[in-house]
C-alpha positions in Angstrom: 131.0 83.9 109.7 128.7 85.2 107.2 128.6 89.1 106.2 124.8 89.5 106.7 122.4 87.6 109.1 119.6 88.4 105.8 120.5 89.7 102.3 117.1 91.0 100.5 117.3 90.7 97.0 114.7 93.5 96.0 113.8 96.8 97.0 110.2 96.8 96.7 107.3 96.4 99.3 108.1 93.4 100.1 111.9 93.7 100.0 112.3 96.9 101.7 109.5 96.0 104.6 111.3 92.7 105.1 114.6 94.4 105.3 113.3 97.5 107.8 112.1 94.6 110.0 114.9 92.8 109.7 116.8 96.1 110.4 114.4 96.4 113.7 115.1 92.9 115.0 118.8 93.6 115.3 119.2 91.5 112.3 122.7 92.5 110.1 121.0 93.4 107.0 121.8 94.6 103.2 119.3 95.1 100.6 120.4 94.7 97.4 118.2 96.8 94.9 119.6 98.0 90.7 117.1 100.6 90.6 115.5 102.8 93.0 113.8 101.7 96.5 110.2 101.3 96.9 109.9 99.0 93.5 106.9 99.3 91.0 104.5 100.3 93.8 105.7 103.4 95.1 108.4 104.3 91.6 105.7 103.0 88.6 102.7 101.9 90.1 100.4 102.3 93.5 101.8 105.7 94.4 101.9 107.5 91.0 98.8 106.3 89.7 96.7 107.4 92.7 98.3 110.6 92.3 97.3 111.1 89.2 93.9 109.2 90.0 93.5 111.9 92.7 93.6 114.7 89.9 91.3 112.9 87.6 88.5 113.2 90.4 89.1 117.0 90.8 88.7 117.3 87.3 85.3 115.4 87.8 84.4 117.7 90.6 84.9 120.7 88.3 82.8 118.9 85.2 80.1 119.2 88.0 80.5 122.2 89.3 77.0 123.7 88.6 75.9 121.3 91.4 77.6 122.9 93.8 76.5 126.3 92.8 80.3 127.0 91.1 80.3 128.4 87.4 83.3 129.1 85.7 84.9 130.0 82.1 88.0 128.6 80.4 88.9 125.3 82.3 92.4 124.5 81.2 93.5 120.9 81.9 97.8 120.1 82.2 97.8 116.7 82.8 101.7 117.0 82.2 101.5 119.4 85.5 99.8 116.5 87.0 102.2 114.1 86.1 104.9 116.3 87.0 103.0 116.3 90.8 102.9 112.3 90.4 106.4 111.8 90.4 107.1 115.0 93.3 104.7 112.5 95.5 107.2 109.5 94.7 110.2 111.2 94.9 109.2 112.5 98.8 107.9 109.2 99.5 111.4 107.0 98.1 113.4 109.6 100.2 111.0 108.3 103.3 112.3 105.2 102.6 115.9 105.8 102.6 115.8 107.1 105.7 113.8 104.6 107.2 116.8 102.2 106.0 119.5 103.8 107.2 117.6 104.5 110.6 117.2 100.7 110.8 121.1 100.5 109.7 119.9 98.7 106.5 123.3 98.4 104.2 121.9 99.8 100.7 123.2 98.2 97.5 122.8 99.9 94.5 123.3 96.9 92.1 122.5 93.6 90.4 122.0 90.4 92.7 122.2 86.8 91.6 122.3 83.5 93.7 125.8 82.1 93.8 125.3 79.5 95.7 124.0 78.2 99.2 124.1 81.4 101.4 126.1 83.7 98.7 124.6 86.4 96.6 126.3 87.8 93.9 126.4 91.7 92.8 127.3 91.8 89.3 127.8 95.5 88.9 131.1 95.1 91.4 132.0 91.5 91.4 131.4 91.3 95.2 130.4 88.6 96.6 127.8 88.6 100.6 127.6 85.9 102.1 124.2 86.0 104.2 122.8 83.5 107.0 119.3 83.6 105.0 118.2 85.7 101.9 115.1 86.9 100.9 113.9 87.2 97.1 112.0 90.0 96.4 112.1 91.0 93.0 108.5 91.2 92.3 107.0 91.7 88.4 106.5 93.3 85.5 103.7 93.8 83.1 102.7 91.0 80.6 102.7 91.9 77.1 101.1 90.4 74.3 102.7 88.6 71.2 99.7 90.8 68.7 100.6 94.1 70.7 104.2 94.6 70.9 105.4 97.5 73.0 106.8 100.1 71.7 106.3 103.2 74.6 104.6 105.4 72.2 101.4 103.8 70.4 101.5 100.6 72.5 102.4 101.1 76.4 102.1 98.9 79.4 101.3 101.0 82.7 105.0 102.0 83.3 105.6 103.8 80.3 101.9 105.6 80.7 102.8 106.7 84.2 105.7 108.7 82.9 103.7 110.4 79.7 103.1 113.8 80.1 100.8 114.0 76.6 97.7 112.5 76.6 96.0 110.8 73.1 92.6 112.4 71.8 91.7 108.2 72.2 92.8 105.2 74.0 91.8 100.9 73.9 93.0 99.9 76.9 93.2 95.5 76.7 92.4 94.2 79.8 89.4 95.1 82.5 90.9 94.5 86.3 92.5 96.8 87.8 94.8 98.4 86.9 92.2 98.3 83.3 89.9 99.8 84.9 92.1 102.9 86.6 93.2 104.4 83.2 90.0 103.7 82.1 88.8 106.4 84.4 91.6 108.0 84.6 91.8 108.8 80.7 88.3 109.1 80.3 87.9 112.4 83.0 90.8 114.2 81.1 88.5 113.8 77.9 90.0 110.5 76.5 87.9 108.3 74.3 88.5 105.4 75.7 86.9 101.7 75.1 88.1 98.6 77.6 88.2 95.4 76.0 88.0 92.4 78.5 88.3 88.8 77.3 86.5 87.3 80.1 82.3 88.3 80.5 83.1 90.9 82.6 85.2 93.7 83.9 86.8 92.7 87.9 86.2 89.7 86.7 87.9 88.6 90.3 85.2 90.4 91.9 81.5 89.6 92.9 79.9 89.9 89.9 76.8 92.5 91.0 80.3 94.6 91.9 81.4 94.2 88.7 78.2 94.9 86.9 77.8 98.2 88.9 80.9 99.1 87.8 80.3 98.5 84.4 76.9 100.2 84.4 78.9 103.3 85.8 81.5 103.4 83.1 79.2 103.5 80.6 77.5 106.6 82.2 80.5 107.8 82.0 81.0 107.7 78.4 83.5 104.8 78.5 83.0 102.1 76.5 83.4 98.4 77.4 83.5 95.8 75.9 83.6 92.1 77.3 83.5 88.8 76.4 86.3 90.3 73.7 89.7 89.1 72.1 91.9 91.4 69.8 92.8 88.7 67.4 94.6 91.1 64.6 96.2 94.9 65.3 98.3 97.4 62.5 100.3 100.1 64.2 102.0 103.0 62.3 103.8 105.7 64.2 100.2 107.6 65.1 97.8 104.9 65.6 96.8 101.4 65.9 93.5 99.8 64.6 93.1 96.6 66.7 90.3 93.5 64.9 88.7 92.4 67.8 86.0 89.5 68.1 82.8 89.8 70.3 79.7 88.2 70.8 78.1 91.1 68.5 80.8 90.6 65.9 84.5 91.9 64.9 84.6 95.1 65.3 87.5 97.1 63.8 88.8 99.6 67.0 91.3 102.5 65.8 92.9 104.7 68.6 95.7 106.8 69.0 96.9 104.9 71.8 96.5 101.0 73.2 97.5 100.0 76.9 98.0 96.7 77.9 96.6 95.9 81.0 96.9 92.1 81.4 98.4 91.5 84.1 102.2 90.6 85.5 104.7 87.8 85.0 107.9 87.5 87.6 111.1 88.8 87.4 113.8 86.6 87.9 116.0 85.9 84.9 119.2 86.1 86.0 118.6 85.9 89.1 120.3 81.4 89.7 117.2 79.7 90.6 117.4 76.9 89.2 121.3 76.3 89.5 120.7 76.7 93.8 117.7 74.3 93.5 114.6 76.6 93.8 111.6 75.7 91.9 109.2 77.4 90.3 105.5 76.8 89.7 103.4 76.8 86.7 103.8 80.3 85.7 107.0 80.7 86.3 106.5 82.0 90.3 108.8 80.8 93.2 107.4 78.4 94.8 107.3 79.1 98.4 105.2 77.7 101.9 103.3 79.2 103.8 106.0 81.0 105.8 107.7 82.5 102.9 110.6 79.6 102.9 111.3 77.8 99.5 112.7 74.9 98.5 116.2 75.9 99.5 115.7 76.1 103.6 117.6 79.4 103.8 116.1 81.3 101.3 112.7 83.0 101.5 110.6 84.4 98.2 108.2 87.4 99.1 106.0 89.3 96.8 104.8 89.8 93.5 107.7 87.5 92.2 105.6 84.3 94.3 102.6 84.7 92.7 99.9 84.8 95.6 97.7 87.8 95.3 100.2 90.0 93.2 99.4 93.2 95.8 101.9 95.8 97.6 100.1 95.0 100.8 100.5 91.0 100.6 103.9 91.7 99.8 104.6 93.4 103.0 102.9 91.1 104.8 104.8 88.6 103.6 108.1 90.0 103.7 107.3 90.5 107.8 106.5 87.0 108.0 109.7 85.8 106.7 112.0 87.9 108.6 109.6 86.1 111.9 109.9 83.1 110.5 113.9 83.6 109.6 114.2 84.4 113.5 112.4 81.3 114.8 109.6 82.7 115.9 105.6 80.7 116.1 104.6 83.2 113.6 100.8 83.0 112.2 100.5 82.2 108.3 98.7 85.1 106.7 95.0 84.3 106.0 94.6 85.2 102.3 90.4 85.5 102.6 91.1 88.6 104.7 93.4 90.5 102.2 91.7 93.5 101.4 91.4 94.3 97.2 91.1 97.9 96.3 90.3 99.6 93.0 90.9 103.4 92.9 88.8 104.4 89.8 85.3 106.1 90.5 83.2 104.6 91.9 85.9 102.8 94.1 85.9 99.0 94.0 87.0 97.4 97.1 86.2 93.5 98.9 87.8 91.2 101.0 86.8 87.0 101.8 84.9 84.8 99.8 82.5 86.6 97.0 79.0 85.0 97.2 79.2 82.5 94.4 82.3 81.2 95.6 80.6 80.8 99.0 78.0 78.8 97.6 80.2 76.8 95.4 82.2 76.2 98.8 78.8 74.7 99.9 77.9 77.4 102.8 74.3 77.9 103.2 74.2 82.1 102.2 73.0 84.9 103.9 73.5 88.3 101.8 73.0 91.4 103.4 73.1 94.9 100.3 72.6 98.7 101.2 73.1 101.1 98.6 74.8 104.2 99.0 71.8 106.3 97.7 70.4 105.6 101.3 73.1 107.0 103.4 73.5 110.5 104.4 76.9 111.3 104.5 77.0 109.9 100.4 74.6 112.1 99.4 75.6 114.7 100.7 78.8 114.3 98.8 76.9 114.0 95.6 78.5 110.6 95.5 75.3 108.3 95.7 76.1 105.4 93.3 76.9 102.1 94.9 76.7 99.9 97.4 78.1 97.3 100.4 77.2 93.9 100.3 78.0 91.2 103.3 78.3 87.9 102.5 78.0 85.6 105.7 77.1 81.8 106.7 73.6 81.4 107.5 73.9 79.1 110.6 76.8 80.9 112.7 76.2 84.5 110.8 80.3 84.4 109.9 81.0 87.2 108.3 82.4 85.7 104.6 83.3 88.3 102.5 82.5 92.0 102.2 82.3 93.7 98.6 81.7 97.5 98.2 81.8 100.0 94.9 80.8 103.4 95.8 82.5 106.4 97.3 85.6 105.9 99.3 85.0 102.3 99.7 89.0 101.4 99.9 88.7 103.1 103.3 86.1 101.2 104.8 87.9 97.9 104.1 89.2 97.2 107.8 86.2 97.1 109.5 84.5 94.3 109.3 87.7 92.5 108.3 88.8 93.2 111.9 85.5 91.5 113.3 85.9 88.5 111.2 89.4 88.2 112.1 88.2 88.3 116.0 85.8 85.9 115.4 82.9 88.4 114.9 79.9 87.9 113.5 76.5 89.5 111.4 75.5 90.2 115.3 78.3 91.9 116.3 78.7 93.8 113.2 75.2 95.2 113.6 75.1 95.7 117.1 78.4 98.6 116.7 77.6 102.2 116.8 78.9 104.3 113.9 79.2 108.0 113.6 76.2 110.0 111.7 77.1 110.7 109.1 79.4 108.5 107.3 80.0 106.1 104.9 80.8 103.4 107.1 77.3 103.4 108.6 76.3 101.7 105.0 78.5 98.7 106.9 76.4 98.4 109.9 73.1 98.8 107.9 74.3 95.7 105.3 74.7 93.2 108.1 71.8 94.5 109.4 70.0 93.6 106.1 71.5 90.6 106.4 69.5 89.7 109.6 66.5 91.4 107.9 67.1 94.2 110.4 67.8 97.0 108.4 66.7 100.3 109.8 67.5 102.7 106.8 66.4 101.0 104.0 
């Protein structure tokens, strides 16, 4: 008989999900994690940045305080005192965990896992040795690096070793425009950071609809941040204070010198060391597992969840995921996850956030196009907040009004995600959208009135 019904390899949020469920179902359960629970996310990622994110909008607040009739001497900025709060926020929130484990009577592992064979898993800190009915590999990503930009955690940092600096540089080229680009970009630049983006593709989000990610851009440079796309650093020189990076753009090379560069290009699996290949799961181009579309991979009793598979590299999808493959370890019918409906979110300011099919995917997908836009300069509750920039835009299919995809940048837009996710997912429509009453005033009123538009009903605009 085997010592676990699931062993989770991984204590991120897809690991740790999985195992809680797994925990829930009556399932014997260890998760085997070598650092601390909660992963990247909550230790180095989601969680820490949005803390800090969180102070970099008060400071903004307080840059404009004369609109709010506030005047003040003397504003003294310690972003090591933020920091410092960062990491109280993940601390509280890694002890949550832990007690959600051993509530859910979750055996923790402190330790390094490997596959040792069909049903076995390895722990090469003690030499043990669990055997486990099914096992679950969950041990997400890391940050690419470039071969030009080595990194060295004090002129060249990827967004672990920024999280944990409690200095900040007088100016900053951060490579690479999504998201986690375009965070520090704003992040940096509200502390008083120079700060210049460079994005090789023509635009920053480039994953987003593109009138998203020209608004964006548009309000960067407001801003005072400087971006620059359609951009390759093709030669850098570091010395202990500085790097000066040669970059080639459609204007030219331009010579960049800053105190400090972040790499923001995105994430590449961890599994080395791990025995996939010598238990017979593949790998796709890339190097992520391979897995269906109920988590299972091409060993039939173990499951891949999370950043480590590839698909939509988000904390969210990773939960999601790990649930599925605890359902589909215990039998159940469970439903594949639709990835059109997974929400995006981008915390800088103004917020980026979309869901579904952007509108030149839909027409490349051969839909005949509705668009529906309202800005947030029309909508009360926004201006009242002094947070008028922006907009929602609703994508739908012309014949049947199917709601597509929904693409927002403005203020608090990460919160308004679910909505009209929710009617497309029960089979809602442009109709139906419009039809629903929100609150006055709120943001989410800028949802009705864009599928209203849509119909060429808007009321407000």
């Amino acid at each position: 008989m085997a010592d676990y019904d699931v062993v989770v390899i991984g204590g991120g949020p897809g690991g740790y999900v999985a195992a809680i469920r797994a925990g829930q179902k009556g399932l014997k359960t260890a998760l085997v994690e070598r650092e601390q629970v909660g992963g990247v996310c909550l230790n180095w990622g989601c969680i820490p940045s949005k803390a800090l994110l969180r102070g970099a909008e008060v400071v903004s607040w307080l840059r404009r305080a004369d609109e709010w009739g506030i005047a003040f001497d003397n504003l003294r900025l310690d972003f090591g005192k933020a920091i410092d709060r960062s990491r109280q926020a993940v601390q509280r929130l890694v002890r949550g965990v832990e007690y959600l484990l051993r509530k859910n009577k979750v055996d923790g592992v402190r330790d390094e896992a490997a596959l040792a064979g069909p049903g076995k898993v390895a722990l090469k800190g003690s030499g043990r040795v669990l055997s486990a009915s099914a096992i679950i590999i969950a041990t997400g990503a890391r940050p690419r690096s470039l071969p030009l930009l080595p990194v060295d955690g004090q002129v060249v940092l990827t967004s672990r070793e920024a999280l944990g600096r409690r200095d900040l540089p007088s100016s900053c080229v951060i490579v690479g425009g999504g998201a986690v680009g375009c965070e520090f970009a704003y992040l940096y630049n509200a502390y008083g950071v120079r700060v210049t983006v460079v994005e090789l593709l023509p635009r920053l989000l480039p994953n987003e609809d593109e009138e998203v990610s020209q608004a964006l851009e548009r309000a960067f440079q407001r801003q005072g941040i400087r971006v620059l796309v359609s951009a390759r650093v093709t030669g850098v020189q570091l010395s202990p204070s500085h790097a000066s990076l040669t970059v080639e753009t459609p204007q030219g090379v331009q010579t960049l010198t800053a105190e400090r560069v972040l790499v923001a290009v995105g994430v590449q699996p961890n599994w080395e060391g791990l025995g996939l290949a010598e238990v017979g799961v593949a790998t796709e181009q890339g190097g992520w597992v391979r897995t269906d579309e109920y988590q299972r991979t091409t060993v039939p009793t173990i499951y891949a969840v999370g950043d480590v598979t590839g698909r939509m590299p988000l904390a969210h999808v990773a939960s999601a995921q790990g649930i599925l493959a605890v359902e589909a370890i215990l039998g159940k019918e469970a439903r594949p996850l639709d990835y059109t409906l997974m929400p995006r979110a981008v915390y800088c300011a103004p917020q980026v956030a979309s869901w579904g099919l952007t509108q030149r995917e839909a027409e490349e997908k051969g839909y005949a196009v509705k668009v529906g836009k309202f800005p947030f300069t029309a909508n009360g509750k926004a201006i009242a907040m002094g947070e008028g920039e922006g907009f929602v835009k609703v994508v739908a299919d012309a014949r049947h009004g199917e709601i597509l995809g929904v693409h927002m940048v403005g203020p608090e837009v990460t919160e308004l995600l679910p909505t009209l996710a929710m009617a497309r997912l029960l089979e809602g429509t442009l109709l139906e959208a419009g039809w629903m009453v929100y609150a006055h005033p709120t943001l989410s009123e800028a949802l009705k009135e864009a599928a209203l538009a849509a119909l060429g009903e808007a009321v407000h605009i």
